[in-house]
N, C-alpha and C positions, 0 to 999 in steps of 0.2 A: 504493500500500500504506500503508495507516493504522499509525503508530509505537505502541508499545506504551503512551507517556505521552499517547495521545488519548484526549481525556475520551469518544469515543466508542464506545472499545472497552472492553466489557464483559471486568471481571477473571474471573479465571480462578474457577471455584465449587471451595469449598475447603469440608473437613470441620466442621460445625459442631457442639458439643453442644447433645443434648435439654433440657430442664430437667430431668427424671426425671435424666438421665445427671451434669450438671451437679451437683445434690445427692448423689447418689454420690461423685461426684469430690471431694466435699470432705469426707465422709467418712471415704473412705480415706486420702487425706491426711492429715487428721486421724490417724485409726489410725496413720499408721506412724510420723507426730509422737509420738503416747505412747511408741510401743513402743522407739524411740529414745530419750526422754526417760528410763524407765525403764532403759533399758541406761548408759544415761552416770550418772543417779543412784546406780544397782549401781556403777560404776566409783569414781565419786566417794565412794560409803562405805567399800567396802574398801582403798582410796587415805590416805584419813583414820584408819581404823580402824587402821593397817599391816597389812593381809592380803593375801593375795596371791590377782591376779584369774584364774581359767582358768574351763576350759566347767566343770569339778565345781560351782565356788561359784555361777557364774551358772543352772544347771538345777537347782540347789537351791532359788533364789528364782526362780525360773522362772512361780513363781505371783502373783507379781504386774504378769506383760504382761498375761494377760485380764483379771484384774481390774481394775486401774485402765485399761483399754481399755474394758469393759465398763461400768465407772461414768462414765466420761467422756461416752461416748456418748448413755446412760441422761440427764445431766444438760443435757449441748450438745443434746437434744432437749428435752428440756421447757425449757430457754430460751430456743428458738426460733433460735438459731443455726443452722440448716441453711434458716431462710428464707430464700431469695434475695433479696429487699427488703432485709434484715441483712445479707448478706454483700453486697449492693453500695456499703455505706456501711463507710468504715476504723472513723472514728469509734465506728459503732456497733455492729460488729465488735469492736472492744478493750473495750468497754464490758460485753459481752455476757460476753467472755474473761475478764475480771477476775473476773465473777460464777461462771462454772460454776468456773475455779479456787477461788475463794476457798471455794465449796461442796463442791468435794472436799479440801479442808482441815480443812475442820469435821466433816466425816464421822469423816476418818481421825483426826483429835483425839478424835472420840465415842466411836470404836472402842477409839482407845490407851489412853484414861484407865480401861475397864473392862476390860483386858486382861494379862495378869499382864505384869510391866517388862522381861520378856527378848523377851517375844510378838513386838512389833514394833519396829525400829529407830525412836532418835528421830527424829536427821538425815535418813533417809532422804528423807522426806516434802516438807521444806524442799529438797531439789534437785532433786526430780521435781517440784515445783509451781512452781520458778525456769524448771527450764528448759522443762517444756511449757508457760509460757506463751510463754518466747521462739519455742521451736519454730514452734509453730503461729500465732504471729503474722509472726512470716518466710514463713510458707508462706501464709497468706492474703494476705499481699502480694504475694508472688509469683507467685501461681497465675491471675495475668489472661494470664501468656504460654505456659502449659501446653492441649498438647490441643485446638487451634482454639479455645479461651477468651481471644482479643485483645482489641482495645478493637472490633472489628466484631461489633454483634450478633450474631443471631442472625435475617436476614432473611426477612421475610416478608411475602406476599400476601394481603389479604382480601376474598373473595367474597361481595358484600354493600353498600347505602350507607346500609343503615337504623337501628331503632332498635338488634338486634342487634349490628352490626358495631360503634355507638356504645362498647355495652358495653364488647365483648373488647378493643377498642384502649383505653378508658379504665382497661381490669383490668391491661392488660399495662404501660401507662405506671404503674401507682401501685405495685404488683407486682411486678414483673418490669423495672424499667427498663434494669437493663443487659445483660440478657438478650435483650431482641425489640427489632428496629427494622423498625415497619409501613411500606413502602417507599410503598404504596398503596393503590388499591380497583380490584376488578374487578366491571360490574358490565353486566348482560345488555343490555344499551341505555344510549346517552348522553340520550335524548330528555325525560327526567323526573327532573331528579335533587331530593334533598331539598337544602333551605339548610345553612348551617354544616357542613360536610362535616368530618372530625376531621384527615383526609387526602385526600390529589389521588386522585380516580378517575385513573387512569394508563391502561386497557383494557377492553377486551369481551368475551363469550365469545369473539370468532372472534379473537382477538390473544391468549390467555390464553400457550398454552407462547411464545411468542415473548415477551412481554411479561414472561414465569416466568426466560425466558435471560438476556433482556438487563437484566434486576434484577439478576439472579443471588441469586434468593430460596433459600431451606434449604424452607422448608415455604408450605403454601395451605391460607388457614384458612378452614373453609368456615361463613360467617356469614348465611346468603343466606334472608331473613325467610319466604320462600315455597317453591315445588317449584320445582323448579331445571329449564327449558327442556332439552329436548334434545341441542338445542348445547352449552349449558353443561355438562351431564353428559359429553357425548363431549370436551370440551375438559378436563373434568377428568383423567378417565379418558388423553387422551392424555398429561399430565403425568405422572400416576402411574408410565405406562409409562416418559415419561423420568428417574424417581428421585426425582422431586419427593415431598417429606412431604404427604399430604393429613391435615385434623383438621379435626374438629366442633368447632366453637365451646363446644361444651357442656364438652366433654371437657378441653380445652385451659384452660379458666375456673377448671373441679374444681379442675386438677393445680397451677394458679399461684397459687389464693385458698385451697383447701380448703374451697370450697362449692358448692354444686350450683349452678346459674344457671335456679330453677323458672320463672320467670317468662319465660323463652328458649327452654322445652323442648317443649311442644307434644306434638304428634300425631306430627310427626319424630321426634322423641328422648326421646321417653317410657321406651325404654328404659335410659335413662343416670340413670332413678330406683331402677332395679332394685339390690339388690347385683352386687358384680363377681364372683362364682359364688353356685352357687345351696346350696339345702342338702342335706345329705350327711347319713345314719344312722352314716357313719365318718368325720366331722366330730367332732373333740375337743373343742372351743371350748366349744360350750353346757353340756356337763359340767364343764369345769374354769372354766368362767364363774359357772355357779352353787355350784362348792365354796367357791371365792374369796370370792364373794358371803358365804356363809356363814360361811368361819371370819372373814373381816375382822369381817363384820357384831358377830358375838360378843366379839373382841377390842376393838371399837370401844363397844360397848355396857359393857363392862367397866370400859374407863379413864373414860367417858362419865357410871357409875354414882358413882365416885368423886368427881366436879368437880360433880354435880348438888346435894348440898347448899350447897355455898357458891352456886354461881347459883342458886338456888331463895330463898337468905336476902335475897341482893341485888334479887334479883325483886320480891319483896314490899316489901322497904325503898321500891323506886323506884316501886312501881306498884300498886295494888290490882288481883285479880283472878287467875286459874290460874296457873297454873304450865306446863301445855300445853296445846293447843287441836287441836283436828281440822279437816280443810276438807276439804269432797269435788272428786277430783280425777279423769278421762279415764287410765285405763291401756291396757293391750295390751290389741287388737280394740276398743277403743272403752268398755270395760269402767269401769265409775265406780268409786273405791273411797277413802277415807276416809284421808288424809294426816295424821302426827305431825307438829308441830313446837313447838318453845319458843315460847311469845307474845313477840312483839315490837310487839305493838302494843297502844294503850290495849284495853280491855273492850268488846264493841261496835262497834269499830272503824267499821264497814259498817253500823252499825241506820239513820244517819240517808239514806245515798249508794245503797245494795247494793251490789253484788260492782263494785270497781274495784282500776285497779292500784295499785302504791304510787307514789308519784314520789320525785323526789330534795327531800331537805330536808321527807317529808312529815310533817306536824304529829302524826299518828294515831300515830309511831311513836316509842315511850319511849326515856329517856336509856339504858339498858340493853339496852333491845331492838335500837338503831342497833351497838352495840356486838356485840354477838349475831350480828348478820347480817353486820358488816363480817368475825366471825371467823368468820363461815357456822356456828356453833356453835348456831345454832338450829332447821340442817336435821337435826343429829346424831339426834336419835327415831326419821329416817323408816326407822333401820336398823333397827328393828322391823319396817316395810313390808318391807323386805328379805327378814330369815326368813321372811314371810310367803308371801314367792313376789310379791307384787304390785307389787314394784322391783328394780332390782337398783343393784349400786351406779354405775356408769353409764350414763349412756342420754339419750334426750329428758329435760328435764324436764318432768313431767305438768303439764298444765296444769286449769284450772275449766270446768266443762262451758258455763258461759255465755260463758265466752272461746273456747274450741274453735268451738262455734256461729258466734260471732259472725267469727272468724278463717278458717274453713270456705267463708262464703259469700263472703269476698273476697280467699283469696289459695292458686291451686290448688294441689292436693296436699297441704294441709293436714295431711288426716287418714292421709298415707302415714307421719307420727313414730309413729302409734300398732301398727303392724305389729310393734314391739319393746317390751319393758319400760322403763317410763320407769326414770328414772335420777335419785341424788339429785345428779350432778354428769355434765358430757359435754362434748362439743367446744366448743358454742357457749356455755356457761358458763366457759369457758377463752380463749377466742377472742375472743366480744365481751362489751361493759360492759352493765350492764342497761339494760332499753329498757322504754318502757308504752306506744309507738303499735305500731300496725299496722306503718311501713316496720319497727320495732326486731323483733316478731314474723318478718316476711318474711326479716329478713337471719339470725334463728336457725336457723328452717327450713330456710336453706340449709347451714348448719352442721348439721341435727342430722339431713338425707338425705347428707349428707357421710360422717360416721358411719355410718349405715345400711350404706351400699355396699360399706363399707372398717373395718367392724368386726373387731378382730385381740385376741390379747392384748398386741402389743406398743402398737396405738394407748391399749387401755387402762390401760395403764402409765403413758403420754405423759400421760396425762388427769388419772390419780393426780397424777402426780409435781408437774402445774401446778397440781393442784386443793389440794396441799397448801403449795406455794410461793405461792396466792395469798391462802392462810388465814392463814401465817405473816407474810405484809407486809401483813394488813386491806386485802385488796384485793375484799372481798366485797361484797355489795348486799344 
């Protein structure tokens, strides 16, 4: 009888979380961290104040759990704190912390300073932003021994030695590191394998649940570059039945990068370009997408009109030539139409090259115009395109029909961004830095079929809310 400490005997398989489940969990955490930070702040005011604390004074300000829950959430998302890659780093976790506090400080300053002096407590605010940061910094430290979240990943099998399988093990190491640990490869024959393998083929289809036990994997990720043999199907299939997680590669790439993997999708999983339901006549979304659309666009056009003569004075100081310029651009179904934006670039720009992109440092682009675009204050026009129906304020960004073309014939599903309104800002304008080759193209498109699938109004919130925190730190192109 083999003793419990032989390296032989496979450990006992214990509950692990999802990554979906995993971001949740933190969360709620999160949440109940405010909601406590909040009750001890209340505590700490009428403590200070001399008032005396019961359920009457605390259900009286009772309105500020959701709120500052509510904003918390709103700002720990759009700075990207619920990314797993961030939350496996302390470091860069505290870092993060500091920021969304210190942004819900400035808020409620914004708020107290136009608010009559009884409106809101001063103190208040200073105990609730002491101690949710303690809170929630104790709890992200804590939280690797909560809920099968140990120091053992989250194991897993993949079906597959190709270039696929390459991918998702090199998504889940850059991504998700302390989340997944790829035990192996399974892969339908030993007799042809490729070089540099990322990990040990460890099995075969006819070794798969045995090989699934004695890992003692959570999930089998099915990365397998071809149609999948018979055997290997029934070897799946028999896992499934013993509890084993199966996942598409596809699927699993989405939920850890937030991008489609078009170049992995194929003829298999073509439908993991679709959105994740379809459309609905009692679907709310597109009405209140385009009200949105509408009154921002107006409010934004408004303060927009105000700041246009001093940029318009400085424009000309720096540069001869308009003021704005048109450029034809690929909208929904494929439809061309005629783009606002501020010049930022000399007159001519393009007379002596044609249509090219810009690069970094490039010479065509004025002292003012680089200024323009770092505060994105030179896409502000296209909210004209807006009213018009021909944008909205999220979405792809439209691109130039000679670039569409050119982008079309080499990297598939191209033209699946154009099935929505392009947009003057969206996922992959928030996500990644500007690009002018083809690979910077490919890895948008994976951002903006990302989008596509999983368009909400809460994702376009998320969108806003980075799109306007990255206008505020000149973090534009």
């Amino acid at each position: 009888m083999k003793s419990p400490d032989s390296p032989h005997t496979p450990p006992a398989r214990r509950w692990q979380l999802q990554v979906s489940e995993r971001r949740m969990l933190l969360m709620l955490g999160d949440t109940l961290a405010i909601l406590l930070a909040v009750l001890l702040s209340l505590t700490i005011w009428v403590i200070v104040d001399g008032r005396g604390l019961g359920a009457k004074f605390v259900i009286q300000h009772s309105y500020w759990f959701p709120i500052l829950a509510a904003l918390w959430l709103l700002l720990a998302s759009a700075n990207d704190f619920y990314n797993l890659r961030t939350a496996a780093r302390v470091d860069t976790s505290l870092m993060r912390l500091v920021q969304v506090t210190l942004q819900i400080v400035v808020v409620y300053l914004g708020i107290f300073f136009v608010s009559p002096r009884t409106a809101l407590p001063r103190l208040f605010i200073l105990y609730y932003a002491v101690l949710s940061f303690l809170l929630i910094m104790l709890w992200r430290v804590w939280r690797p021994f909560l809920f099968g979240w140990t120091g053992t990943r989250r194991r897993a099998l993949v079906i597959g030695a190709g270039w696929t399988a390459h991918t998702i093990i090199d998504a889940l190491h850059q991504d998700a590191p302390d989340d997944y640990e790829v035990t192996g490869l399974i892969v339908e024959t030993r007799d042809t394998l490729p070089e540099n393998l990322p990990v040990p083929v460890i099995g075969t289809s006819g070794d798969l649940l045995a090989t699934a036990q004695r890992e003692n994997v959570s999930e089998i990720i099915l990365a397998h570059g071809r149609e999948l043999s018979g055997q290997m199907f029934q070897a799946i299939m028999d896992c499934y039945e013993q509890g084993f997680s199966i996942v598409p590669m596809p699927l699993l790439y989405e939920q850890v990068t937030g991008r489609v993997p078009i170049e992995h999708v194929g003829q298999r999983y073509w439908t993991t370009m679709l959105p994740i339901e379809g459309g609905s006549i009692f679907d709310p979304y597109p009405l209140i997408k385009r009200l949105s659309d509408v009154i921002l666009s107006l409010i934004g056009l408004l303060l927009f009109g105000l700041l246009l003569p001093l940029i318009a004075l400085v424009m000309r100081l720096d540069s001869p030539g308009p003021i704005f310029f048109a450029q034809e651009r690929v909208g929904k179904g494929g439809k061309p139409f005629r783009v606002i934006k501020l010049r930022s670039m000399i007159p001519d720009a393009e007379r002596d090259t044609g249509p090219m992109w810009a690069t970094e440092d490039d010479p065509r682009i004025t002292r003012v115009g680089r200024l323009l675009r770092k505060s994105r204050l030179d896409e502000v026009p296209q909210l004209f395109n807006v009213l018009r129906g021909e944008m909205s304020l999220i979405g792809p960004r439209p691109e130039r029909p000679q670039f569409v073309d050119q982008l079309s014939e080499k990297i598939p599903f191209y033209r699946t961004r154009h099935v929505v309104k392009p947009g003057i800002t969206g996922w992959a304008q928030v996500r990644y830095p500007y690009g002018n080759t083809d690979e910077d193209a490919l890895m948008k498109l994976q951002y903006d079929l990302f989008y596509i699938r999983h368009q909400s109004l809460a994702l376009d919130l998320l969108i806003m809310l980075r799109t306007a925190g990255k206008m505020l730190s000149f973090q534009g192109t």
